[in-house]
N, C-alpha and C positions, 0 to 999 in steps of 0.2 A: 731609508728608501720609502718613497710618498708612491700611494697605488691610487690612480688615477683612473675617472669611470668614459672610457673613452666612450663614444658613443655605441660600438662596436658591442663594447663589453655589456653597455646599459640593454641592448636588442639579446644579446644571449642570455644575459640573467631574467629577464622577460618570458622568454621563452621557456627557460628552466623552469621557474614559477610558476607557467600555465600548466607546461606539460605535468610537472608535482600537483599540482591542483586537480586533472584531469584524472592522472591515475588513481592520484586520493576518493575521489567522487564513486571510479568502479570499484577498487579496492573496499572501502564502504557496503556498497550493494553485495559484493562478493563472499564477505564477513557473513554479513546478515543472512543471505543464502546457506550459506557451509556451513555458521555455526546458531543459527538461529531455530529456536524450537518451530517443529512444524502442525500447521493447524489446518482444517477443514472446515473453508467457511460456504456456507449456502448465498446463493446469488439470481439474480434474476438480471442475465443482458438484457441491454437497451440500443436501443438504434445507433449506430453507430455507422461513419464514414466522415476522410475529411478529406480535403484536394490537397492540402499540401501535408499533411501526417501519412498519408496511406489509409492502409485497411488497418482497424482496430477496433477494439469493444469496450463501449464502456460497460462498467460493472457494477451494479448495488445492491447491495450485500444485504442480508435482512440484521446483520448487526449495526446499521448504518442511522436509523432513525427511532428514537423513544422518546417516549410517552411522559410528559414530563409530572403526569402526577404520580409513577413508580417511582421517581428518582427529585421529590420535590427540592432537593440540598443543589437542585443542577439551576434552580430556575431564573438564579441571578445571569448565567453563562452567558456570551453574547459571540457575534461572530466574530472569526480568529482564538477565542480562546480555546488552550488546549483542557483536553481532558482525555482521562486515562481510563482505558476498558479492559478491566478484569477477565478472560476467557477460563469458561470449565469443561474440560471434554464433556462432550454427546457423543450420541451414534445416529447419524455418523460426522455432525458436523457438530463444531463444539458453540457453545452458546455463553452470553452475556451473563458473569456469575455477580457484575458490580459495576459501579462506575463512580470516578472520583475528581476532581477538579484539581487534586494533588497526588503525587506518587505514592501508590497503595501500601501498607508497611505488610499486607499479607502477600505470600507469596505466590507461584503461578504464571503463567502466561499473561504479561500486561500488554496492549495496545494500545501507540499513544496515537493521538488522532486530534481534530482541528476542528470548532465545529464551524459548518456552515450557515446555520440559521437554526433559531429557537423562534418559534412563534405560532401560534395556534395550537397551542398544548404540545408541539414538537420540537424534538431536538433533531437534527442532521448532522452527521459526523462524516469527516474525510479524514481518510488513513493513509492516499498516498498510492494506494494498490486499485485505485478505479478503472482504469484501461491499462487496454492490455495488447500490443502489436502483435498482428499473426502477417503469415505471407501472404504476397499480395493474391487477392482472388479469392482468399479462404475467410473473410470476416462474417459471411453472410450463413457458416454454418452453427456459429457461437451464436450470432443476433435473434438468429429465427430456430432456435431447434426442434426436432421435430415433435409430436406431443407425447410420443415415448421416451425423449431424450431428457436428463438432468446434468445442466451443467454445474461444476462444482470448481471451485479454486483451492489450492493446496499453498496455502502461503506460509514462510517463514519471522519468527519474530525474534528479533535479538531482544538481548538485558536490557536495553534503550529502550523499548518500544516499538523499534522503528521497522515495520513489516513491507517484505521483497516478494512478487508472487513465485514464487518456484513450481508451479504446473498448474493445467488445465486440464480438468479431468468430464469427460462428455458419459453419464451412467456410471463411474469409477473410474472408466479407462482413461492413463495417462493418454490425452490428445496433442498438447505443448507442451515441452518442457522448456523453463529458463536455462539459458548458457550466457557466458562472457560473450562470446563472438555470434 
């Protein structure tokens, strides 16, 4: 018996494929959320608005850019390459205990991240967690907060690296929390 890919059958395996591809993708973020160590990083919003994303915030982070004569083993790094950030708790937000161009053999909270530019004694790091969707009409309370407010991100990091934000915290207080839906 010869099984033959009618065209029929070629449309629904397509479709099987995207939609397994689709769930893979939240399934992924989902992981990282539920089982990923959670950290408290300090951030500084920036202007944010876009006509076809909606209302959201970009986010950066004060672990986001260094100095590259702390770290002079980085200074080959060029944009696109990754490298990997070591976190050690603080209080209240935990800080940059190392950084490596290969995967750290100490153990801890790693973050892998992308750099975006080295040049003028600096390095720029993307992690993936720089914006952040709220509902519509509310982006303008994260962008401008008021001069009593500290906003703070509550993100998770899996065994990969690979960091999902799980809350938005305005003074401590949970303000967003991530969900599936």
């Amino acid at each position: 018996m010869k099984c033959e890919f009618t065209p029929a059958l070629r449309i629904a395996t397509l479709v099987v494929l995207m939609t397994l591809l689709l769930l893979g993708m939240i399934g992924r973020k989902q992981w990282t959320l539920s089982m990923g160590t959670r950290v408290m990083l300090e951030t500084q919003p920036i202007d944010p608005r876009s006509l076809f994303r909606g209302d959201y915030v970009r986010l950066n982070y004060t672990i986001q850019s260094f100095d590259i004569n702390a770290y002079p083993h980085l200074a080959a790094v060029k944009r696109g390459d990754v490298i990997f950030v070591v976190l050690k708790k603080g209080e209240p937000y935990w800080q940059v205990a190392d950084i490596s161009s290969v995967w750290p053999e100490q153990g801890g909270v790693v973050l892998r991240g992308e750099v975006e530019r080295n040049s003028m004694g600096t390095i720029r790091v993307s992690y993936g967690i720089e914006s952040y969707f709220v509902p519509e009409g509310e982006g303008r309370t994260l962008e401008r907060p008021a001069a009593d407010e500290k906003v703070s991100i509550e993100v998770a990091v899996d065994s990969w690296g690979k960091a999902a934000i799980h809350s938005v915290r305005i003074n401590g207080t949970v303000r967003y929390v991530e969900t599936l839906f």
